[in-house]
N, C-alpha and C positions, 0 to 999 in steps of 0.2 A: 285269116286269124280265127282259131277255135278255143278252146279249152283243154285242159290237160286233165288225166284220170286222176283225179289225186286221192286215189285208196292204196295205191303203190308210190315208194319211190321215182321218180321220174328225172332224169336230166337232160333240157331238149334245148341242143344248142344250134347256132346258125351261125353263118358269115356274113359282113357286111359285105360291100358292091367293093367297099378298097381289099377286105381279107379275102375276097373272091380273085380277084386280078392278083394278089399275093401269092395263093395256091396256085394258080394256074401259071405261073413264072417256074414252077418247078427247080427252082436254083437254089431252097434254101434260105430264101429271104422274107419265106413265114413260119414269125416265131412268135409265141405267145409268149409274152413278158409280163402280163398285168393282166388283173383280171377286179372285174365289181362286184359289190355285193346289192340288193337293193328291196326293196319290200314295198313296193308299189300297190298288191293286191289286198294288203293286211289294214282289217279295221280294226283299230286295238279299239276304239269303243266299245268291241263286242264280245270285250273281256270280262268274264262274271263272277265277280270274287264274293259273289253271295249265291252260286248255284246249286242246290238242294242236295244236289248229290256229291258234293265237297270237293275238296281242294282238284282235283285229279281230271277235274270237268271245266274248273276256270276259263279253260281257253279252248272249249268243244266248239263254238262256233265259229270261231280263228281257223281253226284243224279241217273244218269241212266246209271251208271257202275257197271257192274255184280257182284255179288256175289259169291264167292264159299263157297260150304256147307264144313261144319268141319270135319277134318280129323286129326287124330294124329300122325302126323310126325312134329316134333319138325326141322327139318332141314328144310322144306318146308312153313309152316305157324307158325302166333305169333313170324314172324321176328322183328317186325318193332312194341317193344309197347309204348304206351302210358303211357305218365308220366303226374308225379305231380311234378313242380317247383314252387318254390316261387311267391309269386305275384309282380308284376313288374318288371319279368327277360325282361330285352331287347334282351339277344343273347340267343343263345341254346347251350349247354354246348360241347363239342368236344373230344374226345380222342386225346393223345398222345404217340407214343409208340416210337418214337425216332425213327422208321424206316418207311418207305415207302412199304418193301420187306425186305424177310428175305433169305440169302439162307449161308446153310452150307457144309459144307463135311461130311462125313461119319463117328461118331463118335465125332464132335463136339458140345460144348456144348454153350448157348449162355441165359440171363439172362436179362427177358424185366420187367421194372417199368413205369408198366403206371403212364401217370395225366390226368386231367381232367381241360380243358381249359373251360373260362367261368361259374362257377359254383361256385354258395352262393357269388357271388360279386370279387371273384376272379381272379385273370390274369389263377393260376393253381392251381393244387389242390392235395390232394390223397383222396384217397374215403375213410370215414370209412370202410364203407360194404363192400372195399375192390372191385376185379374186379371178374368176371367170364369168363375165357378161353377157347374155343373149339377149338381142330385141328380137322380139318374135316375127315383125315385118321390118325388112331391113329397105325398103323402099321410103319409108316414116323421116329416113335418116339424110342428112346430106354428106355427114360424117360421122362415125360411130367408132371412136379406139380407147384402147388401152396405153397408158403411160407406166412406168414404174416399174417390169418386168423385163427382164434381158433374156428370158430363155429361148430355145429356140420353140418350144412350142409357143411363144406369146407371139414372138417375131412369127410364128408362119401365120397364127393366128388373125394378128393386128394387121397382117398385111393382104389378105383374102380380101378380094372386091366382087361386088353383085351387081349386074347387069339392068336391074330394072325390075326384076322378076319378084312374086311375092315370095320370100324366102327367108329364115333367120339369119344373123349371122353372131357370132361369138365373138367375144375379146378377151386379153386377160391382161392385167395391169391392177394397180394398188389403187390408182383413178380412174374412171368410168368416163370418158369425155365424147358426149350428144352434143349434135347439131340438128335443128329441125331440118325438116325436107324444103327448098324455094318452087317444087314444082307441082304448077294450082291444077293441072290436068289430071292430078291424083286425084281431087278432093269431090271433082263430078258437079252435082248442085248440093254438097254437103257444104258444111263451115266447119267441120270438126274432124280427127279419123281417131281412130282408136290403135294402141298395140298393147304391145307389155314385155316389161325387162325383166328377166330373170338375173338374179347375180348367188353366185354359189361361192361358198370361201373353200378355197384350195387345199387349204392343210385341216378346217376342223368338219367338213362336209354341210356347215350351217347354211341353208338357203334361204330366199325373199323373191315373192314375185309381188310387182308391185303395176298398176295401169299407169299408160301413156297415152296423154290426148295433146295433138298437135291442132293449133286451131289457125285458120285460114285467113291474112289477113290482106293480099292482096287481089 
């Protein structure tokens, strides 16, 4: 991972490990259909609408903040994308997941509906497209799905199982439904472990990460 020149235009793209095996099938069966937008590197606090040398310099610190070149780790970059809201949204839309923190015991099971505050003129909302969930340690979990979504991306989604290994895993549904982990060989001589859920709303791009603590009671 380095940095990009950013006194010139630049556009520095990559393929993932699946758009790799894609091209290399040579048949035609990689096609770009979609694509993101995302501003991960941008401090807009570094925005100066009192800069000495006026309007045209606002955003001179913005302008001459680094780049980094593209890498594929999904947990690390194309945090933070860019959407399309309606024209004449005054607020920016906000998650709701009714908690602040989440933490259970061992074996407990607990069931979150997000909403979507601010969003199409609304106080709240539910998203058609429904939300998409990540716990960052998918080992935390003894069960981790999504209800409420008939696509087929929710269905391959909700159905992807992990081994053991420490790794995220995603869902997508209108419900959020955690199970704590039953197995104490995680926890070492701790009584506590830590993760954290992310949930992203599907159609207004509002995100929430919020901490998970599973505590040990056997």
């Amino acid at each position: 991972m380095g940095y990009l020149n950013n006194s010139v235009v630049t556009v520095d793209a990559i393929l993932t490990k699946k758009g790799r095996e894609l091209l290399a099938r040579g048949d035609g069966s990689f096609k770009i259909t979609q694509f993101a937008l995302s501003d991960d590197e941008i401090d807009y606090t570094l925005y100066n609408p009192s800069h000495p040398s006026g309007s045209a310099y606002y955003g001179e610190a913005i302008e001459n903040m680094p780049v980094l070149e593209a890498f594929p780790d999904e947990t690390q970059i194309m945090k933070y994308k860019l959407t399309t809201l309606p024209r004449g949204t005054a607020k920016l839309p906000i998650l709701n997941l009714g908690y602040s923190n989440i933490s259970l015991k061992q074996g407990a099971s607990l069931a979150i509906t997000p909403e979507t505050l601010n969003y199409l003129g609304a106080t709240s909302v539910f998203e058609t497209g429904g939300y998409q969930a990540t716990i960052a340690d998918a080992r935390l979990m003894s069960s981790f799905t999504g209800t409420g979504i008939a696509s087929p991306e929710a269905q391959k989604l909700n159905s992807t199982t992990t081994l053991g290994t420490n790794v995220s895993k995603a869902v997508i549904g209108t419900t959020i439904n955690l199970r704590a982990t039953t197995v104490n060989t995680l926890f070492g001589t701790r009584t506590s472990l830590q993760t954290t859920l992310t949930v992203i709303g599907r159609d207004s791009g509002a995100r929430v990460s919020i901490p998970v603590t599973i505590t040990k009671t056997n």
